[in-house]
C-alpha positions, 0 to 999 in steps of 0.5 A: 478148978476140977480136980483134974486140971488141978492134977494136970497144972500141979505135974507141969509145975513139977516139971519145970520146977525139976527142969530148972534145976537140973545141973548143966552137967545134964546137956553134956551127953548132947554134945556133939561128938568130938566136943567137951566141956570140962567143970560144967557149972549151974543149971541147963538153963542158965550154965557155964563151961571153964572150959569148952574144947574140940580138937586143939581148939579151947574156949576158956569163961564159956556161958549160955542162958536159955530162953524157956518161952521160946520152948512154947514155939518149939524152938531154941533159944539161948545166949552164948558168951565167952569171957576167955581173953584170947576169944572173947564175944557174945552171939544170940543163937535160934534153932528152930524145929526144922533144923534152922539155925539163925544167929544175930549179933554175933560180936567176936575178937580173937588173934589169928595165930597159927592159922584159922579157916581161910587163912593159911599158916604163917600169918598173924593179927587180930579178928574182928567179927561183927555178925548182925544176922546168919542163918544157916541149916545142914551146915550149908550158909543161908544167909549172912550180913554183917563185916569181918576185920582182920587188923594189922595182919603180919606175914611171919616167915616175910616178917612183913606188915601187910596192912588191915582189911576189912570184909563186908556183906550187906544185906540181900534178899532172900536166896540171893547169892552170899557176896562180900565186898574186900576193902583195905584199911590202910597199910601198903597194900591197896585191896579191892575185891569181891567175895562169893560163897556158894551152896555146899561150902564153896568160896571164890575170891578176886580181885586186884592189889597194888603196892603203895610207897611204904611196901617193903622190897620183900613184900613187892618181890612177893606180889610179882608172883601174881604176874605183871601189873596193870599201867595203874600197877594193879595186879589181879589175884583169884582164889577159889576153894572150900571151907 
C-alpha cells in the first residue's frame, strides 16, 4: 500500500471513528424548527429522546438507530421506535437524496383523545395503524398502502358508542390515485365507504350509514341530520377538506 492510500485510508478511519461517537446531542440543532428533544442519549447513530415534543403534542421512550451503509447510497436510513405508553410503535424510515421520504412497516397504537388530524373533538377510542408501505416528498403523499383501525370509538359529549372501523388502502400502481375502502367492525352502525386523498393535501370522504337494533335513541336522532334514508334505511354522508 503507497503511502498515500495509507494516509487516505487512516483519515477515513478517523472519520468514522469520531462520527460513531458523537453524542446524539450533535443532530439536535437539525431539528426542525418547533420540534425538541429533551435529555438526548447515546450517539448520532444509535440515540434516544426521553422525550420528543412540538407544539402540545410529547412522545415519551423515543429511539432510532441509523443504518451507515445506507450513507454510501447517499441515502438515509434509520429505525424509529417509541416505547411511550400512550403511542407506542416502530416505523422503517429512507430519504433518499432528491427529498423522498419512504417508510415501511410503519406499526403504531395510540388513544384518540382530544382530537387527532381528521377527527374532529369530542371523540375518543384507540388507533391502530398498520402502515406497510408510504411514501411521500415536499409534504405531498405519493403513495400509501396499508390499513388504519380506530376501535371502540365513543362520542363523548352523546355519550354514545359508535362502533369500531377500519380504513383500508390496497396496493396501487404507481401514480394511481390514494383510495381507501371504509368498512364497519361491528357496532351500531353499518359503514361503507370510500376515501380519496388528492395532490396538495385534499381528502373527500362518502359514503353511506345505517343504524343497526342496538343504536341508542341519541344516536338515530343524530343520524336524521344526514337526511332521509333510503327504502334499505341507508342514509348518504359526504366530507371533503384538507389535512
Amino acid at each position: 500500500m503507497s503511502i498515500r492510500s495509507a494516509l487516505l485510508l487512516a483519515i477515513v478511519v478517523f472519520i468514522v471513528t469520531v462520527l460513531a461517537r458523537l453524542p446524539a446531542a450533535a443532530l439536535m440543532p437539525l431539528l426542525p424548527a418547533g420540534v425538541s428533544c429533551q435529555t438526548p442519549g447515546g450517539t448520532v447513530w444509535h440515540g434516544t429522546c426521553a422525550q420528543l415534543r412540538e407544539g402540545s403534542f410529547s412522545l415519551s421512550g423515543f429511539a432510532w438507530r441509523l443504518h451507515p451503509a445506507a450513507l454510501l447510497r447517499l441515502r438515509l436510513s434509520a429505525e424509529l421506535t417509541s416505547d411511550d405508553p400512550r403511542a407506542q410503535g416502530h416505523t422503517h424510515v429512507e430519504i433518499t437524496r432528491d427529498g423522498q421520504i419512504r417508510v415501511q412497516g410503519l406499526s403504531a397504537q395510540l388513544p384518540l383523545h382530544g382530537g387527532l388530524a381528521v377527527f374532529p373533538r369530542g371523540l375518543a377510542g384507540t388507533v391502530q395503524i398498520a402502515i406497510d408501505g408510504a411514501s411521500l416528498q415536499r409534504e405531498e403523499l405519493l403513495a400509501l398502502q396499508g390499513s388504519i383501525r380506530v376501535l371502540q370509538l365513543r362520542s363523548e359529549s352523546q355519550s354514545a358508542d359508535l362502533g369500531s372501523f377500519e380504513l383500508l388502502f390496497p396496493p396501487a400502481p404507481a401514480g394511481s390515485p390514494i383510495e381507501g375502502q371504509l368498512r364497519d367492525l361491528g357496532g351500531p352502525l353499518s359503514v361503507n365507504g370510500q376515501l380519496r386523498l388528492m395532490r396538495g393535501g385534499g381528502y373527500d370522504l362518502s359514503g353511506s350509514v345505517a343504524a343497526r337494533e342496538q343504536a341508542s335513541p341519541e344516536l338515530l336522532q343524530a343520524l336524521q341530520l344526514l337526511g332521509p334514508a333510503d327504502p334499505q334505511g341507508r342514509r348518504t354522508f359526504s366530507l371533503a377538506g384538507s389535512l
